[in-house]
Every structure is written in structure tokens, then in C-alpha cells.
C-alpha positions as CSV (number, residue, x, y, z in Angstrom):
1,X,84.9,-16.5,35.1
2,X,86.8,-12.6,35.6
3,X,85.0,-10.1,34.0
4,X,85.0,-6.0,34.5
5,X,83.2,-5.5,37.8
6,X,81.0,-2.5,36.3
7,X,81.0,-0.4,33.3
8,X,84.2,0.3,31.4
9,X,86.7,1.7,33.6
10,X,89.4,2.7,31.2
11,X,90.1,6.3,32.2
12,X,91.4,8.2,28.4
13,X,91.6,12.0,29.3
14,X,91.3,14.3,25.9
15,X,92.6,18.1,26.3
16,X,90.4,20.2,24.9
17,X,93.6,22.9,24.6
18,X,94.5,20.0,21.7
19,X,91.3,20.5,20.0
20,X,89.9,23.4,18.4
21,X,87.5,23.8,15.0
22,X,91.0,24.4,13.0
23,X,92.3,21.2,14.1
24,X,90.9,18.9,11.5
25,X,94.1,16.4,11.1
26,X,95.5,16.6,14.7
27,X,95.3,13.6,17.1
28,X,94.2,14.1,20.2
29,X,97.2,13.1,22.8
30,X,96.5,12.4,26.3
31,X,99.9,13.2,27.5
32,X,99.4,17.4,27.5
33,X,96.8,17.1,30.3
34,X,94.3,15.0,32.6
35,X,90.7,16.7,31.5
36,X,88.3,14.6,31.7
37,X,84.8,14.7,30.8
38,X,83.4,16.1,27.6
39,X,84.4,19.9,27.1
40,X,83.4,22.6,25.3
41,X,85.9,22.2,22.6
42,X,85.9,18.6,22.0
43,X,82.2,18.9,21.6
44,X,82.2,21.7,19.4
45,X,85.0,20.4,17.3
46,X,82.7,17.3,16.6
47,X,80.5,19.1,15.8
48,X,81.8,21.1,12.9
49,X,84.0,18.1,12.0
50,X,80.1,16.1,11.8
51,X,78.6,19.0,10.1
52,X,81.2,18.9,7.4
53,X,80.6,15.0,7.1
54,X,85.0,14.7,7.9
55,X,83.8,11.0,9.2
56,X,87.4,10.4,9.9
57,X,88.1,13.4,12.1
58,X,84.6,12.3,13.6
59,X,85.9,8.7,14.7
60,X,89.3,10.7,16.0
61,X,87.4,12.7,18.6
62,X,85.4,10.0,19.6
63,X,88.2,7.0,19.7
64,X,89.7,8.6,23.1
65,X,86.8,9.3,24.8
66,X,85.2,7.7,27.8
67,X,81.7,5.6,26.7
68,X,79.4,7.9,29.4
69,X,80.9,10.8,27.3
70,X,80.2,9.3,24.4
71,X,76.9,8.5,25.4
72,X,76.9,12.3,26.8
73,X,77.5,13.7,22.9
74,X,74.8,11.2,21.7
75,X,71.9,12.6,23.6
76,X,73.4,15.9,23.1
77,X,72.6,15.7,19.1
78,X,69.2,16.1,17.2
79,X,67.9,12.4,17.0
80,X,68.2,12.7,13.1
81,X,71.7,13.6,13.3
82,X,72.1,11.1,16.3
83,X,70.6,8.2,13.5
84,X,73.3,9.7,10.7
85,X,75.8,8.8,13.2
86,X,74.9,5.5,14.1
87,X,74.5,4.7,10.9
88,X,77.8,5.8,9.7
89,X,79.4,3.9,12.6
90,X,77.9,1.2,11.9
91,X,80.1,-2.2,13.2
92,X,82.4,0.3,14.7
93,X,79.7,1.6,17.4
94,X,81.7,1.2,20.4
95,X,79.0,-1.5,22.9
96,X,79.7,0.2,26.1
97,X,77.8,3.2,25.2
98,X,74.3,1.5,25.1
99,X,74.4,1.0,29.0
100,X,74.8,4.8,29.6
101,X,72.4,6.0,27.1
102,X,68.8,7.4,28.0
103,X,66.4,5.0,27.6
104,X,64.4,7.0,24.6
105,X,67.8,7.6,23.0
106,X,69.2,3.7,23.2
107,X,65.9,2.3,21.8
108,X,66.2,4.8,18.8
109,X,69.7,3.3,18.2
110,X,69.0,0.0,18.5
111,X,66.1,0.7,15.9
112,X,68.5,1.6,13.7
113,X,71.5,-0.7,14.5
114,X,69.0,-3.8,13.6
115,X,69.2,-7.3,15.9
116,X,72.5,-8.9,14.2
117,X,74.6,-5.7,15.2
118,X,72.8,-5.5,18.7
119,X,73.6,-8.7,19.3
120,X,77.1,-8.3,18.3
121,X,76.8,-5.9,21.3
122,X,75.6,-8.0,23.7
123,X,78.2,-10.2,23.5
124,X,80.8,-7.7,24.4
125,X,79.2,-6.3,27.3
126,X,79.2,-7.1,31.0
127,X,75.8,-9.6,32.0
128,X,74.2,-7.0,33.9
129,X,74.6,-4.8,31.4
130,X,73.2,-7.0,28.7
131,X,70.0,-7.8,30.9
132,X,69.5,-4.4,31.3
133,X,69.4,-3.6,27.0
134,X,67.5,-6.6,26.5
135,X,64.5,-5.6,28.9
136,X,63.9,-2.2,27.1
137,X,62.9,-4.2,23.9
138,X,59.6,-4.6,22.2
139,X,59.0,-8.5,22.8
140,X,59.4,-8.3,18.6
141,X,62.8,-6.6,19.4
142,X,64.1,-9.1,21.8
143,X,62.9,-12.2,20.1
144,X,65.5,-11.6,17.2
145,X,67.7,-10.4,19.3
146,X,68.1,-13.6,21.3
147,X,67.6,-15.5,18.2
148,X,71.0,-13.6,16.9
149,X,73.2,-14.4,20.5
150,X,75.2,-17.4,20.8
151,X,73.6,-19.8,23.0
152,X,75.5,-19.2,26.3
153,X,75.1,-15.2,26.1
154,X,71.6,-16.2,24.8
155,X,70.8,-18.2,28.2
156,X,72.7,-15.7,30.3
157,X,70.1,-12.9,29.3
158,X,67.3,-15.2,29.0
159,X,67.9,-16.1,32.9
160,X,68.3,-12.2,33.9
161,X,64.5,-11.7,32.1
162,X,62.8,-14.7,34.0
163,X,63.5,-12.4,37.3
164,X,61.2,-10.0,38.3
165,X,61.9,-5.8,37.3
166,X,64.1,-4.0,39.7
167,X,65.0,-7.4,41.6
168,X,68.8,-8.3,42.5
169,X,68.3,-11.2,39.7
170,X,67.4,-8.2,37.3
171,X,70.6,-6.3,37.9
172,X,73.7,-8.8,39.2
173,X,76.4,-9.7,37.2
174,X,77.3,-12.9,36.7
175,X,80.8,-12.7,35.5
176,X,83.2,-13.2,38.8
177,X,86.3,-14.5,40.2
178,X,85.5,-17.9,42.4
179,X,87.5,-20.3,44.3
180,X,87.6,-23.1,46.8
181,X,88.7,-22.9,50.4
182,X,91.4,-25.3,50.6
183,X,93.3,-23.6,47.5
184,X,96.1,-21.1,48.7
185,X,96.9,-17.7,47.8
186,X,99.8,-18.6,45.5
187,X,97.1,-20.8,43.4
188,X,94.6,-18.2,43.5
189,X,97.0,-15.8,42.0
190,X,98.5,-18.5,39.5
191,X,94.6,-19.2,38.7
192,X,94.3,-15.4,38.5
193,X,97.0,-14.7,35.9
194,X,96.1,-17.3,34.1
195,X,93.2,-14.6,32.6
196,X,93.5,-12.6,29.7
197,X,94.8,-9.1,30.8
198,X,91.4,-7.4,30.1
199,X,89.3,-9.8,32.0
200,X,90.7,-9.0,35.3
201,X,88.8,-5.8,36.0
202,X,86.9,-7.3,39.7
203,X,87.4,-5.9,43.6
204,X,86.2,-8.9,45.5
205,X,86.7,-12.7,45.7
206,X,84.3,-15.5,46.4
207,X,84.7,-18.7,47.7
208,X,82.4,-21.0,47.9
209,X,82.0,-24.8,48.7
210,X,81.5,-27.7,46.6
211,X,78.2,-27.1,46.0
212,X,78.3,-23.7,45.5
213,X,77.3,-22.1,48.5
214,X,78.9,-18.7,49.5
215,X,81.1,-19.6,52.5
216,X,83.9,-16.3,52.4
217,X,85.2,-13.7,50.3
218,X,88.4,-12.2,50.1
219,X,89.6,-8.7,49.4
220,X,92.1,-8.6,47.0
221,X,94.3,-6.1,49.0
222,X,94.1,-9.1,51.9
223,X,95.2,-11.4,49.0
224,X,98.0,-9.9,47.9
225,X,99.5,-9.1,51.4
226,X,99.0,-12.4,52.4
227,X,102.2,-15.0,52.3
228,X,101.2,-17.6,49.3
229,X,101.0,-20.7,51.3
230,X,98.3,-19.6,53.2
231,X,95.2,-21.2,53.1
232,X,92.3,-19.2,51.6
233,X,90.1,-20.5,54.5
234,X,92.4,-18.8,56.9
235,X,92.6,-15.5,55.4
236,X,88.7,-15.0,54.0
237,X,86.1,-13.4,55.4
238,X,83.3,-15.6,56.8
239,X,80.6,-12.5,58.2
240,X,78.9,-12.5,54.8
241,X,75.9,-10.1,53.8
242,X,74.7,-12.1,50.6
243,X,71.7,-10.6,48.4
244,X,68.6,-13.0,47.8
245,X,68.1,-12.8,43.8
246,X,64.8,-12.0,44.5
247,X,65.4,-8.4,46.9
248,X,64.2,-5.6,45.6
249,X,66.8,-3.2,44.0
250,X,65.9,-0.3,46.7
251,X,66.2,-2.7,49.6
252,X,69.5,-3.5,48.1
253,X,70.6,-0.1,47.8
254,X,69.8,1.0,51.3
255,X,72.7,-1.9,52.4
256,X,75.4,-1.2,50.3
257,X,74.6,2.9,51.8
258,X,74.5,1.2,55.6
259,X,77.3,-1.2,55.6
260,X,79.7,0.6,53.1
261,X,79.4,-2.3,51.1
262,X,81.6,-2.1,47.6
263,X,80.2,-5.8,46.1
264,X,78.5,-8.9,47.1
265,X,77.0,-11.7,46.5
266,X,73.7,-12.9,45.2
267,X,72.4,-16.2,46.1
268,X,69.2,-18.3,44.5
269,X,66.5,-19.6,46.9
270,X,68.5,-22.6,47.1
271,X,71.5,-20.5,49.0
272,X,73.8,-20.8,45.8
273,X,76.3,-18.1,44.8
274,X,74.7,-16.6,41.0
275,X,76.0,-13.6,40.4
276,X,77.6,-10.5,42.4
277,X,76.4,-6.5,42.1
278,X,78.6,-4.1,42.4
279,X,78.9,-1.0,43.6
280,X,78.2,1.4,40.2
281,X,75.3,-0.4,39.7
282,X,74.0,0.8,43.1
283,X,74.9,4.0,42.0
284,X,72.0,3.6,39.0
285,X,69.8,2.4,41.3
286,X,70.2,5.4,44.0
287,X,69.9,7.9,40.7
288,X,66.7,6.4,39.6
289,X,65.3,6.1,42.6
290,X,65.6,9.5,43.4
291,X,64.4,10.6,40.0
292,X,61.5,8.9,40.2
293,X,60.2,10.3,43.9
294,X,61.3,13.3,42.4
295,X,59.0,12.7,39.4
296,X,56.4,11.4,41.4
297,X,56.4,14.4,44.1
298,X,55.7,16.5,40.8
299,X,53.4,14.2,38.8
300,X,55.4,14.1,35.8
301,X,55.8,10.1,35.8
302,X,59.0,9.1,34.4
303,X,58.7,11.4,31.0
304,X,62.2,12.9,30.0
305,X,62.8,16.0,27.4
306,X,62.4,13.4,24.6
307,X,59.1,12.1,25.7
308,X,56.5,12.9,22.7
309,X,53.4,15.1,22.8
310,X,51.1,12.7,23.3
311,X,53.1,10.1,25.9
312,X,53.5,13.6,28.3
313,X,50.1,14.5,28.1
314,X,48.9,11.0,28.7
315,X,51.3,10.8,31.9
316,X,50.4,14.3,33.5
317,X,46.4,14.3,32.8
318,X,45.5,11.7,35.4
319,X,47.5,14.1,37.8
320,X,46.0,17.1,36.7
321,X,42.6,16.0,37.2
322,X,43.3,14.5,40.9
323,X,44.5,18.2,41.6
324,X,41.3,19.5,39.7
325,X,39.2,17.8,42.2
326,X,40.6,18.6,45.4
327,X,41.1,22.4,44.0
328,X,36.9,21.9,43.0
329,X,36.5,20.8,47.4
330,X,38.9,23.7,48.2
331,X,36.0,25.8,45.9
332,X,33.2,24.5,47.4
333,X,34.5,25.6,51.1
334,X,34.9,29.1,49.7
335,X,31.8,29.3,47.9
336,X,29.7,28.3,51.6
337,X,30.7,31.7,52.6
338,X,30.4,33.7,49.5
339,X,27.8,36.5,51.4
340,X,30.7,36.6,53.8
341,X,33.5,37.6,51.4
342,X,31.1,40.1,49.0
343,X,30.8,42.0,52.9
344,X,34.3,42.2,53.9
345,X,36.1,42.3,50.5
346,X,39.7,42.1,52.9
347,X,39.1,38.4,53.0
348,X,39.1,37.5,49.6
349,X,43.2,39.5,49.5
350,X,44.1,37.6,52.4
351,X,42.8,34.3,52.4
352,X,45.4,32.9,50.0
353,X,48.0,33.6,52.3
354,X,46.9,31.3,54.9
355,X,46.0,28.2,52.2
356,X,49.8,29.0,51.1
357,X,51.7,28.7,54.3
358,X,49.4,25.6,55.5
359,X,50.8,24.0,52.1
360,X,54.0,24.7,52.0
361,X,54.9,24.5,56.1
362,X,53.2,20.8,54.5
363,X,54.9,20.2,51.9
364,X,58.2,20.4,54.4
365,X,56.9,18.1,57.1
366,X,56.0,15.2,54.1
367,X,59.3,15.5,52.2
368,X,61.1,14.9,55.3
369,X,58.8,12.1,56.1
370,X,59.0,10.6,52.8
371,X,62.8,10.3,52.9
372,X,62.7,9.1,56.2
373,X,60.4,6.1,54.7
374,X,62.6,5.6,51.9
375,X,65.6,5.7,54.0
376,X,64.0,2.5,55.8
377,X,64.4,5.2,59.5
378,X,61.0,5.1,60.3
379,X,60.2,2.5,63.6
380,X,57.1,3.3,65.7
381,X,59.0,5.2,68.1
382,X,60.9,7.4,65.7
383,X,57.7,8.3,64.1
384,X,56.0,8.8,67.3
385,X,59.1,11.3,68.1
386,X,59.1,13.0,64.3
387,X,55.4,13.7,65.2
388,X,55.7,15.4,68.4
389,X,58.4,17.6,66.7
390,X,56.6,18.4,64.0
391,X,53.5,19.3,66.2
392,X,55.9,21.8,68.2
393,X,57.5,23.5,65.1
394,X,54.0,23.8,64.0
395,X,52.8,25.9,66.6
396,X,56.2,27.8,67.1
397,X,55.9,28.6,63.5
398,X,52.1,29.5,63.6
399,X,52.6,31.8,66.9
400,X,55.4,33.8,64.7
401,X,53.6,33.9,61.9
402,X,51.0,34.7,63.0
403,X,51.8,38.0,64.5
404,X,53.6,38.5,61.3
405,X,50.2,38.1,59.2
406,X,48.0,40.1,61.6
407,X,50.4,42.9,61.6
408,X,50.6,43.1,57.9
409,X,47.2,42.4,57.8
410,X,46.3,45.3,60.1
411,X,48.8,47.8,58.8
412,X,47.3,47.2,54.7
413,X,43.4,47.2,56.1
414,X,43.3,48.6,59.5
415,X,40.9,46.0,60.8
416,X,41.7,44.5,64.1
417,X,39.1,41.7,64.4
418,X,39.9,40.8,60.7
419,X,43.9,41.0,61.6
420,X,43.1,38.8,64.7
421,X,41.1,36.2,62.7
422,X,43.9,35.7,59.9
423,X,46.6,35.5,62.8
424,X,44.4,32.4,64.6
425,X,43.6,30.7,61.5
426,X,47.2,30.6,60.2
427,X,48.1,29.2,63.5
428,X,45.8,26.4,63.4
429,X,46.1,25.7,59.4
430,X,50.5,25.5,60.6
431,X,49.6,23.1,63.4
432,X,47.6,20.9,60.9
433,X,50.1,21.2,58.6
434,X,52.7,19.7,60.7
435,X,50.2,17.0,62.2
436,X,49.1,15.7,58.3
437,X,52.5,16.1,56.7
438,X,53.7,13.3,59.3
439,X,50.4,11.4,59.2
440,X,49.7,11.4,55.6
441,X,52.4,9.4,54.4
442,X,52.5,6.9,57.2
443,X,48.8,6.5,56.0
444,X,49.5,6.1,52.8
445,X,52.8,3.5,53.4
446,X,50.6,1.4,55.2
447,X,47.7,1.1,52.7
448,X,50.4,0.2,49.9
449,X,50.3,3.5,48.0
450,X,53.9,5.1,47.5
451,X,53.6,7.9,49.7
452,X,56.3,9.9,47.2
453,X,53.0,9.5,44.8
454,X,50.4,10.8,46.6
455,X,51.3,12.6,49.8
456,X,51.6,16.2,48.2
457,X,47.8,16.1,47.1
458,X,46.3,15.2,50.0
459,X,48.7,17.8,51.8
460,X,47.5,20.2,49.9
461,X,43.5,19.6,49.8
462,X,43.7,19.3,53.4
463,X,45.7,22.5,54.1
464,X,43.7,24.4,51.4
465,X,40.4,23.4,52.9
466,X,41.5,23.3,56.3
467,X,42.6,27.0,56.2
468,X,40.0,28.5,54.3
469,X,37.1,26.4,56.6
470,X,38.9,28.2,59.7
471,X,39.5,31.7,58.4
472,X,36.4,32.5,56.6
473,X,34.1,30.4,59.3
474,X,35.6,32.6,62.1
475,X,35.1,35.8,60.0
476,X,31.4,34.8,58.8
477,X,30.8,34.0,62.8
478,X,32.8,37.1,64.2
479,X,31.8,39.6,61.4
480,X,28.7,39.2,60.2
């Protein structure tokens, strides 16, 4: 079967120099420039046109735009007025959008668009793409919604579910172009025109034996330069990097990033070809993945701008109080050497500086580290290595910043021993920054917690105690 190798790909530019608020009758033509994207104008002409409730005008400025921009003005609008719309629409909701939508935004809509339309939909999107909107249902949800799909799009989505979340069975597509060895390249073309014109939207060819086992593929630029009598055995190529269906999305990203990889294969446990991914799906995956060590560096979960009140607090309060607790230990330290600071009042100014610098010079060291897991460039040796670096820009960066600290110190209080003591202990609280933001997330990889989750709070308790242990344990054994 030839199907689009992605989303949509049809590329319909709208000038926005065509479309202004006064413009309520004139089409948009895509001959007076290539702008892409969704511009000021054409959203703000949609918007007066949707304020005004000129539905017709509406369905104008939308008709030539891509489906991501689309999706773009969607999430853009009020949820009410984003329901109005969908409602309006109605049959005439263009499918492609759904893929590209946020995830709060899509299940809104498909609240609204009810399981016969949905389904409708499905039908008309890519498999991947289907999967992907049927997993984001309530199980109520996706009951009618496969009891509304014809039977083969019903199994097709039914088959994507029984894999497990993020896997390569999850996200491949099964719509693809595949042939025999012994054909030639004049059949494979014939077979290949033989498809209706707007089911021939693929970048790689498969071929496979008789029993459907991935032997080759073929690019189609070596197709088409190839004479047609050629064999397809003779021209394909055999060095194959298929995908088990069970991989894990992230491991599947890191080879399409390391081999330049465009599409391939996915094979079942049996060694069968079952589907392909491609390369804009890789594109998601790289997007989320980011997003959520990005989220999870931050302890915000996976909640967006839409999330409600209570979903946000429910995500962030299990954070909060692991960061209450460590700040509680970071308290206790102090409060062992509370006759020291009511003596020498200068250590209760400075002492926040050197907790600071420990956790941020931290903070560095682990968010390199935790890319470098990620990134799957971590072996012992390179670890061994980052260490040793990271032990040596530790103390380089405590020696400078140290004289930095005691000089400021000295020149605000005009207390050597106290200037001498802040200078030491911000060169040990560096050097242990550097040493734990390497360590920590190794640690953590190799206990099976996602050191994206957790490494920042440990960095921080043991910078924050670590540096007020040493400063104020020094002053109460130097000073008092």
C-alpha cells in the first residue's frame, strides 16, 4: 500500500499583503507571494471575520492554509470560541489538524466532534497518526470510536494500542510502498503509477522476500536513475538498520540522529517488515523528549498553559515538598551554629553566596551530564574523563572565585579571617559541586530513576548543606 510518509505535506502559501480586516469577499491567491506560516494579518482577519460570525469568509482564510497552521489558530483561540468553531465546521473539519493539535486542545474537540465524525477522521489520516488520536481517549471515548471505524482501519488502530506507549509499534506507519526482489525497475515504476496520484507521497522502498522479511530498500532517486531492466536485487540496498516494534521511541530517535537516517523499517519479533517510521515523526519524538527533561529539570510534570487549577497543583506539590525537605536539612545545618552567626552577624550576609555558587557551578556540571546520558555518550571511560574535568574546573573555578569573594568580602566588612574563611569554603563547596554534578546522575541512571527527574534536588541539598557545613564550621572553629 502508498500512503503520505508523514503529515500533510501540501505546501499552500497565503500573503498576508492579500488579507486585511477590509477584505471580507477577497480570495486569498497564492500567486502574489510564498509566506508561509500563519501571519499577523491572516490571523487577525479571522478573527474579526469570526467575531462577526461571516462563516464564509471564515472557511476562506482557513481553506489555504497549512493543517499545523491551522492547528496553530485553534490553540490560539479561547476554548469556547475554539468549540463555536468546531461546531460550525462541523463535517468540514479538515482531519489533518487533530495530529498537530495540543493534546488538552484535541481532546476538547473531539468532545465536541462526537465518535461518528472522529471516526470519519480516522479514516482519512495516516496509521500513525490515527494510533496516536486514539490513545489520548478515555477507554469510553475509544470504545465508540472503534465501534464507528470500518473494520480494517478498526484493526489497524486496534494493533497500534496492543503495543506498549512510546514503543516503535506505538508510532510506525503502516502505509508503504513494498516489492519483491526479482521484479525490475520498469515494473516497480508501472506498479508505482498504478496509485492514485495522492497516495504517492513516500521517500523509501522496501523489499522484502516471500515471507515478508526485510531483505533491501531502495531510494527512489536510485530507482529512477536506474535503466528499467535492472533487477531490483541488483540496485537495492542490503546494509539494513530495521527497528524492533518493541524499541523504545528515544532509542529510536538517537539512530535516525547518528546514522542520518530519513525512514526505515520496523520488524515484529518474528523479523517481519510491519510498518516504517519516518523521519517527522522523529522530529515529535526529539520535541517531546526534550520537553519533558525540560519539565522534569523544573518539576512542572508535563502540565501546559491549559492545564486546570487543580491538575497543576496536583503535579508541582509532590515537588515542592521534596524541595521543602532538603531546604528543612539545609535549616538544620544553619541552625547548629546559630550562637556563631548572632556573634559575627557578617556570616549570616555572606553565607548565601557560597550555597549559590555551589548550586549553580551544580546545576552546570548535571545538565551536561544529563545530556550526555540521554545522548547515549556516556561509556565508563568517558565518564571517568568527564569527571576528572569537571574535578579541575572545579577547583580552577573555586581558586578564582574565591579571591573574588574574599576580596569583596573584605572590602564590605573589613575582616580578614572572615574574608579568608568564605574564600576556602567557596573553593571546597565548587569542587563538590563539580564532583556530585557528575556523580549524582550516574547514581541515579543506575538505580533506574531518570536522572532529568531528580538530579537537580540532590544537587542542590548537597551544595546547600555542604557549603554552609564548611563556611559556618570554619568560622564557629576559627572565630569563636
Amino acid at each position: 500500500m502508498v500512503n503520505h510518509a508523514g503529515h500533510d505535506g501540501t505546501n499552500r502559501p497565503v500573503n498576508d499583503d492579500t488579507i486585511s480586516s477590509a477584505q471580507t469577499s477577497e480570495a486569498v491567491s497564492p500567486n502574489l507571494g510564498s509566506i508561509y506560516g500563519l501571519t499577523p494579518k491572516v490571523e487577525a482577519a479571522f478573527h474579526e471575520a469570526f467575531s462577526q460570525q461571516e462563516w464564509q469568509r471564515v472557511r476562506m482564510l482557513l481553506d489555504p492554509l497549512h493543517p499545523a497552521d491551522k492547528a496553530d489558530l485553534f490553540e490560539r483561540m479561547g476554548m469556547k470560541e475554539c468549540v463555536a468553531l468546531i461546531q460550525h465546521l462541523g463535517d468540514d473539519l479538515d482531519p489533518e489538524i487533530l495530529p498537530y493539535l495540543n493534546d488538552d486542545v484535541r481532546e476538547e474537540i473531539i468532545d465536541n466532534l462526537g465518535p461518528h465524525i472522529v471516526a470519519q477522521s480516522v479514516t482519512e489520516l495516516d496509521s500513525d497518526d490515527a494510533v496516536t488520536l486514539a490513545e489520548d481517549l478515555d477507554p469510553d471515548e475509544l470504545d465508540d470510536l472503534l465501534a464507528a471505524l470500518p473494520v480494517q482501519d478498526r484493526e489497524v488502530v486496534e494493533q497500534g494500542l496492543s503495543y506498549p506507549d512510546d514503543s516503535a509499534g506505538r508510532m510506525m506507519q503502516r502505509e508503504m510502498v513494498v516489492v519483491p526482489p526479482f521484479w525490475t525497475v520498469g515494473q516497480t515504476i508501472d506498479h508505482l503509477r498504478s496509485f492514485e496520484p495522492e497516495r504517492t507521497e513516500f521517500y523509501l522502498i522496501m523489499v522484502t522476500d516471500v515471507n515478508g522479511h526485510p531483505v533491501g530498500e531502495i531510494r527512489l532517486d536510485r530507482l529512477l536513475c536506474s535503466a528499467r531492466p535492472r533487477r531490483i536485487s541488483e540496485i537495492m540496498e542490503t546494509d539494513l538498520r530495521s527497528i524492533p516494534v518493541l524499541m523504545d521511541q528515544e532509542e529510536i530517535a538517537l539512530l535516525f540522529r547518528r546514522y542520518g537516517m530519513v525512514t526505515t523499517g520496523v520488524i515484529d519479533e518474528e523479523g517481519r517488515l510491519v510498518g516504517i517510521i519516518t523521519l517527522d515523526d522523529i522530529i515529535d519524538v526529539i520535541d517531546e523528549e526534550a520537553e519533558e527533561d525540560l519539565m522534569a529539570l523544573a518539576g512542572v510534570s508535563d502540565g501546559s498553559i491549559r492545564t486546570s487549577i487543580i491538575e497543576t497543583l496536583r503535579a508541582r506539590s509532590a515537588w515542592l515538598m521534596l524541595n521543602l525537605m532538603t531546604a528543612v536539612l539545609a535549616s538544620l545545618v544553619i541552625g547548629m551554629f546559630e550562637e556563631t552567626i548572632e556573634k559575627v552577624v557578617a556570616l549570616a550576609v555572606l553565607m548565601p553566596i557560597v550555597a549559590s555558587m555551589g548550586g549553580n557551578a551544580g546545576t552546570q556540571t548535571v545538565t551536561v551530564a544529563v545530556r550526555a546520558i540521554a545522548m547515549r555518550e556516556f561509556s565508563p571511560k568517558t565518564a571517568i574523563t568527564f569527571g576528572i574535568r569537571e574535578l579541575f574546573v572545579g577547583i580552577l573555578n573555586g581558586l578564582v572565585f574565591a579571591v573574588i569573594a574574599a576580596v569583596l568580602s573584605y572590602i564590605w566588612f573589613r575582616q580578614l579571617d572572615v574574608s579568608l574563611i568564605l574564600g576556602f569554603a567557596m573553593l571546597i563547596n565548587l569542587v563538590v559541586a563539580g564532583i556530585s554534578g557528575t556523580l549524582v546522575p550516574l547514581i541515579l541512571l543506575r538505580t533506574g530513576v531518570d536522572p532529568a527527574v531528580a538530579s537537580s534536588v540532590f544537587i542542590t541539598t548537597i551544595t546547600d548543606v555542604i557549603g554552609f557545613f564548611v563556611f559556618l564550621g570554619l568560622a564557629a572553629l576559627l572565630l569563636i
